[in-house]
GUVOZA-796102 format. One record per residue (C-alpha): residue in three letters; residue number from 1; x, y negated, z. Coordinates in Angstrom, 2 decimals. Each point is the difference from the previous one (the first is absolute). Layout:
N
<type = ALA; seq = NUM; c1 = X; c2 = Y; c3 = Z>
...
//
This chain:
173
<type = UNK; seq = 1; c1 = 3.20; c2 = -79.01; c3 = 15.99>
<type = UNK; seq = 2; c1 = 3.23; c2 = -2.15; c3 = -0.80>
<type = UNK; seq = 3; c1 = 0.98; c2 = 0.37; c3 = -3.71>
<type = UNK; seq = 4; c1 = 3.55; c2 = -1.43; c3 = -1.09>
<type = UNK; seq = 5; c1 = 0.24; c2 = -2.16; c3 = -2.79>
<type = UNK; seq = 6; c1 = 3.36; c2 = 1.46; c3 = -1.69>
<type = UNK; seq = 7; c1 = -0.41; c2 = 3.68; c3 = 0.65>
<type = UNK; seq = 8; c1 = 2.71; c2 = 0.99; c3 = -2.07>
<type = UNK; seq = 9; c1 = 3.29; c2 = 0.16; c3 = 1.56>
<type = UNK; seq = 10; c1 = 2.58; c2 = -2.87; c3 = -0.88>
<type = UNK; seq = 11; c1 = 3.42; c2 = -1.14; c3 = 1.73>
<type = UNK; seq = 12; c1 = -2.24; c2 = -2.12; c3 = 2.27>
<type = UNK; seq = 13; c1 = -2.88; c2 = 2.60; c3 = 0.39>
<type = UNK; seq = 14; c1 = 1.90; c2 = 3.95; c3 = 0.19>
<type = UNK; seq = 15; c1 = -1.95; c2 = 3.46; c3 = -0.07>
<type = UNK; seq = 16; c1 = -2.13; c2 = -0.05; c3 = 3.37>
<type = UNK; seq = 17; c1 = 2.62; c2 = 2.58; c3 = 1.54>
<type = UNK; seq = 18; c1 = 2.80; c2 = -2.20; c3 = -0.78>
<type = UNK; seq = 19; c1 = -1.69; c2 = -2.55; c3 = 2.65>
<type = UNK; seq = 20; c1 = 1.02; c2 = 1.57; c3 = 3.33>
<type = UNK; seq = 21; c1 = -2.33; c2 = 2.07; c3 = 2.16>
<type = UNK; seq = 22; c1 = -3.51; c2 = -0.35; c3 = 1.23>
<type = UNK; seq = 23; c1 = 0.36; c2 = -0.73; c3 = 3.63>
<type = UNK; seq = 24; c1 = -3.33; c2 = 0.87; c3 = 0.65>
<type = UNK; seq = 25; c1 = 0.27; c2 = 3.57; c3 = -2.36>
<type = UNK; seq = 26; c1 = 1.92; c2 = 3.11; c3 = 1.89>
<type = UNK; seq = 27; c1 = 3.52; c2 = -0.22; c3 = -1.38>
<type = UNK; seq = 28; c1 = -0.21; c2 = 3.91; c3 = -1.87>
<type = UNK; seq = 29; c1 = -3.47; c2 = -1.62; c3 = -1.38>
<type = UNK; seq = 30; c1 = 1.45; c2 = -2.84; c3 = -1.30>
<type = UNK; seq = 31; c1 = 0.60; c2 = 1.41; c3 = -3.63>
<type = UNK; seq = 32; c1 = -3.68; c2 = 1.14; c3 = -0.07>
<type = UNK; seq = 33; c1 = -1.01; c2 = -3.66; c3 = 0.77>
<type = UNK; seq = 34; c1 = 2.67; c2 = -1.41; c3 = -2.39>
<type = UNK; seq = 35; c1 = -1.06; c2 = 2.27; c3 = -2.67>
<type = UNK; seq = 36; c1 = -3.73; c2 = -0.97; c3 = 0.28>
<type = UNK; seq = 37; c1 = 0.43; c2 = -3.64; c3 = 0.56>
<type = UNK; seq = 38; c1 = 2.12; c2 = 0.48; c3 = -3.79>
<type = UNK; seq = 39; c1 = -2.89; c2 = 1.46; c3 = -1.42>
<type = UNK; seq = 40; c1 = -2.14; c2 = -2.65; c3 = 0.87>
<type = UNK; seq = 41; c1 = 1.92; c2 = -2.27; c3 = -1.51>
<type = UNK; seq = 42; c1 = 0.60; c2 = 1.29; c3 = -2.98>
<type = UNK; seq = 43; c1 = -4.03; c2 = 1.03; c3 = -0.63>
<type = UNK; seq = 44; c1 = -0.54; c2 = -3.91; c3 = 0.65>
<type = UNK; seq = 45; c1 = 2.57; c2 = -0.70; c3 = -2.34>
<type = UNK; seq = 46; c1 = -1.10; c2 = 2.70; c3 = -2.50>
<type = UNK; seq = 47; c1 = -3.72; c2 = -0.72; c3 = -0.02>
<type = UNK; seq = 48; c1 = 0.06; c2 = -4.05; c3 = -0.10>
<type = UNK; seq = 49; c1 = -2.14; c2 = -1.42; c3 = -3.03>
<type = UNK; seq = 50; c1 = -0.62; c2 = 3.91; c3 = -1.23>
<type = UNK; seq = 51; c1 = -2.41; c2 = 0.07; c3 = -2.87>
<type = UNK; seq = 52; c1 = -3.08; c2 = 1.84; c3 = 2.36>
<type = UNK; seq = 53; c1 = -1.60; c2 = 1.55; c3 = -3.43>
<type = UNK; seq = 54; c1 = 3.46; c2 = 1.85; c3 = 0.12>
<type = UNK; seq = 55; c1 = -0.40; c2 = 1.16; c3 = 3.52>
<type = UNK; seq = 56; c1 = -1.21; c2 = 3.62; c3 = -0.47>
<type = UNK; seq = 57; c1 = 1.27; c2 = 0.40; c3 = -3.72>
<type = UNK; seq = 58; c1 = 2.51; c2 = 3.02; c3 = -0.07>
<type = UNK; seq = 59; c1 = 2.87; c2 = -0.70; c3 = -3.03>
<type = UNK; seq = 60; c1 = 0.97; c2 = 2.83; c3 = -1.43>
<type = UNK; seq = 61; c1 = -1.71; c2 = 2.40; c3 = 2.34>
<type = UNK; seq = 62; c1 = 1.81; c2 = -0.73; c3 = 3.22>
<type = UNK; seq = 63; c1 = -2.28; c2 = -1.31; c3 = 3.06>
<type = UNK; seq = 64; c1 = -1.31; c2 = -3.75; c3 = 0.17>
<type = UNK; seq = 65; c1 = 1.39; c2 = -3.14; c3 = 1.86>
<type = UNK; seq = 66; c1 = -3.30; c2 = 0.90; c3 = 1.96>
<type = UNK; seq = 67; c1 = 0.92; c2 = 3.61; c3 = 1.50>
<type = UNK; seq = 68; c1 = 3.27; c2 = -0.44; c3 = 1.05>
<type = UNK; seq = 69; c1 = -1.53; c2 = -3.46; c3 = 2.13>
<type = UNK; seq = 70; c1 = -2.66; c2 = 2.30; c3 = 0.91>
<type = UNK; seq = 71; c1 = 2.51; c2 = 3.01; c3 = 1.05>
<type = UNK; seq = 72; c1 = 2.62; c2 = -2.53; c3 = 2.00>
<type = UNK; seq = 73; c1 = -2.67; c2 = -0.92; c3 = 1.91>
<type = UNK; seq = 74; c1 = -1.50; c2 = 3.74; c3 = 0.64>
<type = UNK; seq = 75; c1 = 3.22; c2 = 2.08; c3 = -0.04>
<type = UNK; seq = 76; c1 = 1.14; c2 = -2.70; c3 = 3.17>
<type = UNK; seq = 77; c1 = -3.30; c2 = 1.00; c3 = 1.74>
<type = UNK; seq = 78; c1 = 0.35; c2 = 3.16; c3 = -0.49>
<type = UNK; seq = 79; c1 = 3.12; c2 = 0.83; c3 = 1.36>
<type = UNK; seq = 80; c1 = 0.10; c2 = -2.37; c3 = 2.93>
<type = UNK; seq = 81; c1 = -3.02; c2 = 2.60; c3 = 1.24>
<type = UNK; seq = 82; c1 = 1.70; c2 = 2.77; c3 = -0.64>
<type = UNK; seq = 83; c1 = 3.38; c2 = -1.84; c3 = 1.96>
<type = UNK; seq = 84; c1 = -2.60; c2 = -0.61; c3 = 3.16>
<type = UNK; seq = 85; c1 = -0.98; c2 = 3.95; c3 = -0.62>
<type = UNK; seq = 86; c1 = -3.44; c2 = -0.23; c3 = -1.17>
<type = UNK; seq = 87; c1 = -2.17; c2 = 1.28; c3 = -2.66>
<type = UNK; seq = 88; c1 = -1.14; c2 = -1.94; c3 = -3.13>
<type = UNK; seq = 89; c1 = -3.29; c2 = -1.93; c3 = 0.45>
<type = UNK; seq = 90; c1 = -2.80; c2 = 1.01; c3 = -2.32>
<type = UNK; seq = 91; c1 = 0.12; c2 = -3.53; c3 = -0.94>
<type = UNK; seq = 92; c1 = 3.90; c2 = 0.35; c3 = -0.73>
<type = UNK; seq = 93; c1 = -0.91; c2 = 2.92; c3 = -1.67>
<type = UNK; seq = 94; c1 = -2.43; c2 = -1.84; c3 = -2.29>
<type = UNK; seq = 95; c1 = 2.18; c2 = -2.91; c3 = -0.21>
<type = UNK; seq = 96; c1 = 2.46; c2 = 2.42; c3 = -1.53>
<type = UNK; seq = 97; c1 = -2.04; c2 = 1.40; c3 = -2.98>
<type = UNK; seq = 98; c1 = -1.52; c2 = -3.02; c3 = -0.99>
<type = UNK; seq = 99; c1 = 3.84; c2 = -1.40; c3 = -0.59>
<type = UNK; seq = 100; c1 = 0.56; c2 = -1.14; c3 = -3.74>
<type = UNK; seq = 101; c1 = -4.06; c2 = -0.91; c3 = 0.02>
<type = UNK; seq = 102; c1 = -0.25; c2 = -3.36; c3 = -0.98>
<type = UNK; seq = 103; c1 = -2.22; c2 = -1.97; c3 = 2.02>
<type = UNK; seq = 104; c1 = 2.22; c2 = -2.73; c3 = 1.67>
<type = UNK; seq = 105; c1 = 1.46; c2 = -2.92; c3 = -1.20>
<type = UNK; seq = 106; c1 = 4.41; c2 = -0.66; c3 = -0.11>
<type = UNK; seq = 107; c1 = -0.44; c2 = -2.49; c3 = 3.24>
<type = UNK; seq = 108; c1 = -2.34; c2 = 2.43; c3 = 1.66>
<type = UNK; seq = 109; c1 = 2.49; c2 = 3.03; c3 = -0.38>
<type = UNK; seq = 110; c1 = 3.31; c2 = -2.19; c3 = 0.62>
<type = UNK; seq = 111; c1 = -2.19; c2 = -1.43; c3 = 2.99>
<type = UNK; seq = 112; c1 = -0.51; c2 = 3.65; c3 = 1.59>
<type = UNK; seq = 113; c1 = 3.56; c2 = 1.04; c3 = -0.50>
<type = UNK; seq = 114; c1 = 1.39; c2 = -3.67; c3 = 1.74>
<type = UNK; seq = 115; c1 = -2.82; c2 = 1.11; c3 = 3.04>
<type = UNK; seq = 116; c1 = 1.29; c2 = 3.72; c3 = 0.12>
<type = UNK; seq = 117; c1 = 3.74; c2 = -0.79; c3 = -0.08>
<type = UNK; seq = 118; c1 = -0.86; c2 = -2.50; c3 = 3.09>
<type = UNK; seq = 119; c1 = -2.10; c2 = 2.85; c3 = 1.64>
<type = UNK; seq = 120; c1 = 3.39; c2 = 2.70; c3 = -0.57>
<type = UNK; seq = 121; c1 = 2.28; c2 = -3.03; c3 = 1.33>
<type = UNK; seq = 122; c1 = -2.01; c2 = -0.28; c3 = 3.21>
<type = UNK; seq = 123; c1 = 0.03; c2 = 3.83; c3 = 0.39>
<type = UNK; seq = 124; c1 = 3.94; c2 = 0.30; c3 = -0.66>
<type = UNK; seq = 125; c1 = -0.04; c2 = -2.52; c3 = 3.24>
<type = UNK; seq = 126; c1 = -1.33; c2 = 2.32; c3 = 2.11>
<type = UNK; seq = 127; c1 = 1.54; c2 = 2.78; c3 = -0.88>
<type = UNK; seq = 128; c1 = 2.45; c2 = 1.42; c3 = 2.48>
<type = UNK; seq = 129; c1 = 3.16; c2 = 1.47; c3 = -1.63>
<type = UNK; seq = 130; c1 = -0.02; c2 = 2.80; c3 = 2.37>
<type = UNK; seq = 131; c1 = -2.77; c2 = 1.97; c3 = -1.58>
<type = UNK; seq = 132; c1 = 1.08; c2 = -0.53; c3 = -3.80>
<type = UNK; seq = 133; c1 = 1.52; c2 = 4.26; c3 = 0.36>
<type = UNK; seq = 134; c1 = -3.60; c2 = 1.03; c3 = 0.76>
<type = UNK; seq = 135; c1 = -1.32; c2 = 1.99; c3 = -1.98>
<type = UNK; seq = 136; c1 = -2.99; c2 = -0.84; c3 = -2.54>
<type = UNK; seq = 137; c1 = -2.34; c2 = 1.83; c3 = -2.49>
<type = UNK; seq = 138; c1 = -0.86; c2 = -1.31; c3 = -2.91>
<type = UNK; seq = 139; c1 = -2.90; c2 = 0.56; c3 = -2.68>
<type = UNK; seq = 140; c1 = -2.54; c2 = 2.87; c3 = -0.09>
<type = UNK; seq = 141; c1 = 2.73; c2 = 2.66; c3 = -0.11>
<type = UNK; seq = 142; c1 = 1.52; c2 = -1.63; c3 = 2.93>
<type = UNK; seq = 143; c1 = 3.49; c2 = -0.24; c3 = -1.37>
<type = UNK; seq = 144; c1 = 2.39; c2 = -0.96; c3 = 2.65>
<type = UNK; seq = 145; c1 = 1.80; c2 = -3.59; c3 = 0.32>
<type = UNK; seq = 146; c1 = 0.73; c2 = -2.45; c3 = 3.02>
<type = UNK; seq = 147; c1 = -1.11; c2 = -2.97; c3 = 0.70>
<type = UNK; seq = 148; c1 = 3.25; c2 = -1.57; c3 = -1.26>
<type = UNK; seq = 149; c1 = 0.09; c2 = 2.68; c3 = -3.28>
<type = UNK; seq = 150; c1 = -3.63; c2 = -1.81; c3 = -0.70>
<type = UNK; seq = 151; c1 = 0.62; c2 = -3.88; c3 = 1.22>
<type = UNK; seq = 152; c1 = 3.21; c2 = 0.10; c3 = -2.47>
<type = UNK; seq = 153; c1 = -2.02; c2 = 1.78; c3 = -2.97>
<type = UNK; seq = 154; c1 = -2.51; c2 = -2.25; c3 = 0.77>
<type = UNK; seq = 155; c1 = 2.38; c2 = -2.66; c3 = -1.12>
<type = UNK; seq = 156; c1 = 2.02; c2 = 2.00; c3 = -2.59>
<type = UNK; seq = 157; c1 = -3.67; c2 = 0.74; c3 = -2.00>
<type = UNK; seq = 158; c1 = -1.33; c2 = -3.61; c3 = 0.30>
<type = UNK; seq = 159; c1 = 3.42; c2 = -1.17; c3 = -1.93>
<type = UNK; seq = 160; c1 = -0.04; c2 = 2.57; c3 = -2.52>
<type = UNK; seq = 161; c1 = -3.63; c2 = -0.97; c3 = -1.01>
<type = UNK; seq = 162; c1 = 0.89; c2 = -3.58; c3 = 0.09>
<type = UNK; seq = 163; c1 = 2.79; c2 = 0.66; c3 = -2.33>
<type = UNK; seq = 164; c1 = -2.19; c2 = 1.72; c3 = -1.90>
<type = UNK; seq = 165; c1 = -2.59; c2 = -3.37; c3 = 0.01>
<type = UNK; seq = 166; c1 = 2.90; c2 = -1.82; c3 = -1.05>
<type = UNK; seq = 167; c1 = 0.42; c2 = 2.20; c3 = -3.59>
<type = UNK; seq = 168; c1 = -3.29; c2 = 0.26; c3 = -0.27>
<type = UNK; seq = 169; c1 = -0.64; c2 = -3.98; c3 = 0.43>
<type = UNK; seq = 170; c1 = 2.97; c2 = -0.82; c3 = -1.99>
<type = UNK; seq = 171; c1 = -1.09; c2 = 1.95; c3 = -2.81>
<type = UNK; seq = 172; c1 = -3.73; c2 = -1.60; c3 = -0.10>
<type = UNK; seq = 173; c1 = 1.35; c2 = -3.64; c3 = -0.11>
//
């Protein structure tokens, strides 16, 4: 696991999609892979020298620093199975309610998210862009998707809940 140093982008260091394509990522699966690499960033950036007694606090009612790490990290998992058309583990399943539990420390949780982002990033480089059409369910109720429908949510949800971090971490500083 590589972290950067200036995660933010600058003149000299642009957003991760403003750095030309992955060679080694399908060209249509480039923007997933941008979009996650961002998101790591930014969580790195976001969660540097964070108070840990603040970690699963919840100001003003709205979920802790310590879910939305948590649900990154799960919510990736989760719907990279359901892209390679499997079920949810029972230990996904589990992983899922015990989300928001505090038991794990800010390095721990931004640890798992830099190790699942690496594991989605090796998937996306296998991935040939011939079956992103095919047809996937998704959930208990089996709602359909594709595989591309759920790779780009996949990306789409992680940055929503790490703009969400952001408020929540700007707010508790």
């Amino acid at each position: 696991m590589t972290r950067s140093n200036n995660p933010f982008p600058t003149p000299q260091r642009p957003e991760v999609w403003l750095r030309g394509p992955l060679p080694d990522i399908p060209a249509l699966l480039n923007p997933v892979a941008h979009a996650l690499l961002q998101a790591r960033e930014e969580v790195e950036a976001l969660m540097k020298d964070f108070p840990e007694e603040q970690l699963w606090t919840r100001p003003g009612g709205v979920a802790s620093a310590g879910f939305h790490l948590q649900h990154l990290t799960g919510v990736l998992d989760r719907l990279f199975t359901y892209a390679r058309g499997e079920k949810l583990t029972t230990g996904q399943l589990d992983a899922l309610k015990s989300e928001g539990q505090g038991h794990m420390s800010a390095s721990n949780l931004v640890d798992a998210f830099y190790r699942q982002v690496d594991l989605a990033l090796e998937e996306l480089r296998t991935i040939h862009e011939s079956i992103l059409v095919q047809p996937r369910k998704v959930g208990r109720g089996e709602l359909p998707s594709t595989v591309l429908g759920l790779l780009v949510h996949s990306a789409e949800h992680v940055q929503r809940h790490v703009g969400q971090l952001l408020v929540t971490v700007r707010v508790q500083r």
